[in-house]
C-alpha positions in Angstrom: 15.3 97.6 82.1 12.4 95.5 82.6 9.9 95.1 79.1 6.9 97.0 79.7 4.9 94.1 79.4 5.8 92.0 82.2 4.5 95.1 84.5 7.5 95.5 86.5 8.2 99.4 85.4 7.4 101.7 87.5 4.6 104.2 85.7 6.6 107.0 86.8 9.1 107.0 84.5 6.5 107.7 81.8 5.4 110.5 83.7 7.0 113.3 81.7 8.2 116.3 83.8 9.2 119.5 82.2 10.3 121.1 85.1 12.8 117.8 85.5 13.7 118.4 81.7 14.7 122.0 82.6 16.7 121.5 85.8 18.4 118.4 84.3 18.7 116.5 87.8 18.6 112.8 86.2 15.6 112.0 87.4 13.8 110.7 84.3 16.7 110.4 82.0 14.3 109.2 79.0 13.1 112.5 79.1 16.0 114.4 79.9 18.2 113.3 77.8 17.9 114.2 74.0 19.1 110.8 72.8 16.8 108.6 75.2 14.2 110.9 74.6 14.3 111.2 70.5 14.9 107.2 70.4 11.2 106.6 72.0 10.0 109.8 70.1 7.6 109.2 67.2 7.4 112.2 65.4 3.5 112.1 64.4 1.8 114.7 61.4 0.8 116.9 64.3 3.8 117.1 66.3 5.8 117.7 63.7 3.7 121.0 62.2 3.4 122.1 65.4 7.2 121.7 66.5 7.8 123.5 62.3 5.5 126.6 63.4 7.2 127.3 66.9 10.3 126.6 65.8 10.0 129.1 62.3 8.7 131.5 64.6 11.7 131.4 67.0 13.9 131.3 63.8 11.7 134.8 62.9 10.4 133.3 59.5 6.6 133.0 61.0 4.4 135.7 62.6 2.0 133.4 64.4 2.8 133.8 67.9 0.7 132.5 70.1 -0.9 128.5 70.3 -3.4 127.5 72.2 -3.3 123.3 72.8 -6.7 122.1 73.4 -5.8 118.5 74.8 -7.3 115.9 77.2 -4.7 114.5 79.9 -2.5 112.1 78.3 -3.1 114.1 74.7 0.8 115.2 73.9 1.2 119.0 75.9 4.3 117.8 77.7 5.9 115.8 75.2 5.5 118.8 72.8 6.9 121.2 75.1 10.0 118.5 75.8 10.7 118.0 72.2 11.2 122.0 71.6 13.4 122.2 74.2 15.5 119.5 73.1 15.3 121.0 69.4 16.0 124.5 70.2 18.1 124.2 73.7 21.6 122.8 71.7 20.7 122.5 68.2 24.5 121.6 67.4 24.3 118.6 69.5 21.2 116.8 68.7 21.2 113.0 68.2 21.7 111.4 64.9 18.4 109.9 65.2 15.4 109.1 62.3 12.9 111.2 64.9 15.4 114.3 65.2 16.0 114.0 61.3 12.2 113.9 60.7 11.6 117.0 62.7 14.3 118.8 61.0 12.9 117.7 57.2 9.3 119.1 58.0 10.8 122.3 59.5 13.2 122.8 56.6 16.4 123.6 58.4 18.1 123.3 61.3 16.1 124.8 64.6 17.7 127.7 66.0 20.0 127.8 69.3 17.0 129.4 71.8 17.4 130.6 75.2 14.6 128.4 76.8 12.6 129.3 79.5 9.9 127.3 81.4 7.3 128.3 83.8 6.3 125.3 85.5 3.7 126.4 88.0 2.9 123.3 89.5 6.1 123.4 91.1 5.9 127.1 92.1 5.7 127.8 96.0 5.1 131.3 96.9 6.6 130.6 100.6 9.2 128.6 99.6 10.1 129.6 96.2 10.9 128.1 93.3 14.8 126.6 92.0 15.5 127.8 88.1 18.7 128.0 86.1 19.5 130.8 84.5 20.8 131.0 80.9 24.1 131.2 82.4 23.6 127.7 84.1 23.7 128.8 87.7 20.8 127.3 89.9 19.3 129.5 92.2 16.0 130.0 94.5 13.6 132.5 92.8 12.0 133.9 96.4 8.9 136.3 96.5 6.2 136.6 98.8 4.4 139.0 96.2 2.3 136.2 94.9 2.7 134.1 91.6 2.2 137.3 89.0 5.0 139.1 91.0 7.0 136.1 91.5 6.5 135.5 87.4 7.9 139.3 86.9 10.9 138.9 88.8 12.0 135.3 87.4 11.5 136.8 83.5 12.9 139.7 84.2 16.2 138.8 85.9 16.9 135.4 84.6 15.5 135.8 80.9 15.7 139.7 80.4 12.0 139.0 78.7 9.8 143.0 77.9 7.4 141.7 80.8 5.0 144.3 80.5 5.0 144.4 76.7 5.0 140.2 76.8 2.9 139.1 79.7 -0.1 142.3 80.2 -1.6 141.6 76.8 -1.7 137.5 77.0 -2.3 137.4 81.1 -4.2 140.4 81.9 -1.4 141.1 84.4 -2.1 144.6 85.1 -0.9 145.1 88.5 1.3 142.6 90.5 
């Protein structure tokens, strides 16, 4: 691959994609792939308490539950979001890399093995659906013409078994869908 500097890489590959991340189709292998990904990865002071909290909380040792990330374009949301998956997704087979090692130290053991679930909703079309795995690794077409609260219900509760009204009606004001 081309250096940076001499301006022949596309930007595109430094567009990171969740939705990509989750449905693993090799399209931006830097950020799909936990090796690629933790190589280029510099874990900063921010990232790395923030990636500790989430990850204590899924391991049950902290009660906050909830962040909210305040951040321009450009500021770190996806990046974040990438790097818990990779930490929690297959915990067992993270890269033997100074970033992953980092992230580890500040959260003072190993992350938990977490289902992960993303709901990328700029990829979500009511008409057409929208293609998920499910924690059993089978790829299918989540279909509702219910609109995008309905369409949310169904994917959480079939794919991810997740207490929608207990989960989603406080934090969404989903009341009816």
């Amino acid at each position: 691959m081309a250096p940076v500097s001499a301006g022949t890489v596309p930007l595109h590959l430094f567009a990171a994609d969740l939705y990509d991340v989750m449905m693993q189709r090799g399209k931006r292998k830097i950020y799909e792939d936990p090796e690629q990904f933790f190589a280029l990865t510099f874990p900063t002071f921010n990232l790395r308490r923030l990636v500790r909290d989430v990850v204590l909380r899924l391991a049950g040792k902290n009660d906050k539950a909830v962040r909210q990330l305040e951040l321009t374009y450009g500021g770190g949301k996806t990046h974040t979001l990438i790097t818990l998956r990779h930490l929690v997704n297959d915990p067992a087979r993270l890269p033997k890399l100074p970033a992953v090692e980092e992230f580890v130290q500040d959260i003072g053991e190993r992350p938990p093995r977490c289902r992960v679930a993303a709901l990328c909703f700029d990829k979500l079309d009511v008409e057409k659906g929208m293609e998920v795995i499910s924690p059993a690794g089978k790829t299918r077409i989540i279909k509702r013409k219910s609109g995008k609260q309905r369409l949310l219900k169904i994917c959480l509760r079939r794919f991810w078994k997740f207490p929608v009204k207990k989960t989603l009606e406080p934090l969404c004001s989903l009341t009816k869908c």
